[in-house]
C-alpha positions as CSV (number, residue, x, y, z in Angstrom):
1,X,-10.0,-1.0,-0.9
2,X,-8.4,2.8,0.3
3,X,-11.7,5.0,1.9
4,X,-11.6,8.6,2.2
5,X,-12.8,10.2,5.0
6,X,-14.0,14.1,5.0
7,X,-14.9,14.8,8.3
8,X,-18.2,13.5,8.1
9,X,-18.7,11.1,5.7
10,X,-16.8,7.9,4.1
11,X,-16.1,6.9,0.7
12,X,-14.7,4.4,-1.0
13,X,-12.1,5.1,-3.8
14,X,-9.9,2.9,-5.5
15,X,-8.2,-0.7,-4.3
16,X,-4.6,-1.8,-4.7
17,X,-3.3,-4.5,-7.1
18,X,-1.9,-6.5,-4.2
19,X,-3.1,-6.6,-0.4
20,X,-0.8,-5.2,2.2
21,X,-1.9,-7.0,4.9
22,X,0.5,-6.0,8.0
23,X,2.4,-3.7,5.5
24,X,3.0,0.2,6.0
25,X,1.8,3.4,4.7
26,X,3.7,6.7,4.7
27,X,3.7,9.3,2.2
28,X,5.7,9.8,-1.4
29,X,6.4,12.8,-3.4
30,X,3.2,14.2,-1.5
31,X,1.0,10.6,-2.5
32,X,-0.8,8.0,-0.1
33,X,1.8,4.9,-0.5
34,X,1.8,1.1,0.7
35,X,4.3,-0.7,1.2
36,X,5.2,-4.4,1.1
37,X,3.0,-6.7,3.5
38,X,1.8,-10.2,3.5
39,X,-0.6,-11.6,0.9
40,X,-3.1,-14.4,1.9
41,X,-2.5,-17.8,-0.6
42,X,-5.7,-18.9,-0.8
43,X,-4.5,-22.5,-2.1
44,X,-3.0,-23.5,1.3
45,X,-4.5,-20.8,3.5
46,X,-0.7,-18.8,4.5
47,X,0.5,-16.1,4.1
48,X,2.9,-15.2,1.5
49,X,5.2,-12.2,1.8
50,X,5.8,-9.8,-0.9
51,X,7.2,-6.4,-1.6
52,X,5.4,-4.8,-3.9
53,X,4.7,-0.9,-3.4
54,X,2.2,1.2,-4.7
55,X,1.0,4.9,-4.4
56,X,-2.5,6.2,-4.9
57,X,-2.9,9.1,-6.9
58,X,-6.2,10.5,-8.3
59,X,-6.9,7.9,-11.1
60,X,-6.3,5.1,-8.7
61,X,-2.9,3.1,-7.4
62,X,0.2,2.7,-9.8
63,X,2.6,0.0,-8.5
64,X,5.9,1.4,-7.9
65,X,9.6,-0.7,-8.4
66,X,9.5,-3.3,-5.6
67,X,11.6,-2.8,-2.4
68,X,14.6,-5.5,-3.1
69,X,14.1,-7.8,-0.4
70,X,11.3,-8.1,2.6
71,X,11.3,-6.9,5.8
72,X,9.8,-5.2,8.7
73,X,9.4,-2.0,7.8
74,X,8.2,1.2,9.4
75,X,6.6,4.0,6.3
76,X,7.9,8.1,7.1
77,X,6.9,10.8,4.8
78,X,9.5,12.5,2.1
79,X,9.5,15.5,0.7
80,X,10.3,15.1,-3.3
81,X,13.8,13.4,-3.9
């Protein structure tokens, strides 16, 4: 789940199609984005990597071509490519 926060108050908005558990968010083409992370298995309680990316626009998150392979990762903001 992705809260907003105003200043004063928080509410909640829209949640991703994948957790991003230990995952990064930056900015993209001026839009919230997560990327990659761990997902929890619930069958055998580990965790499972995965590198999915989505980005959160006003209709809710859009998942994004996947990074092509896993690993740590840091998120920066960039301007329109």
């Amino acid at each position: 789940m992705c809260d907003s926060f105003d200043g004063t108050a928080v509410a909640s908005t829209f949640s991703t199609a994948y957790p991003h558990i230990g995952g990064s968010l930056g900015i993209y083409k001026g839009q919230p984005t997560t990327v990659s992370g761990n997902s929890e298995d619930a069958e055998d309680s580990h965790h499972v990597k995965h590198q999915k990316v989505e980005t959160l626009s006003t209709t809710g998150w859009t998942s994004l071509a996947d990074l092509p392979r896993y690993d740590f990762n840091d998120s920066i903001a960039v301007d329109n490519l």
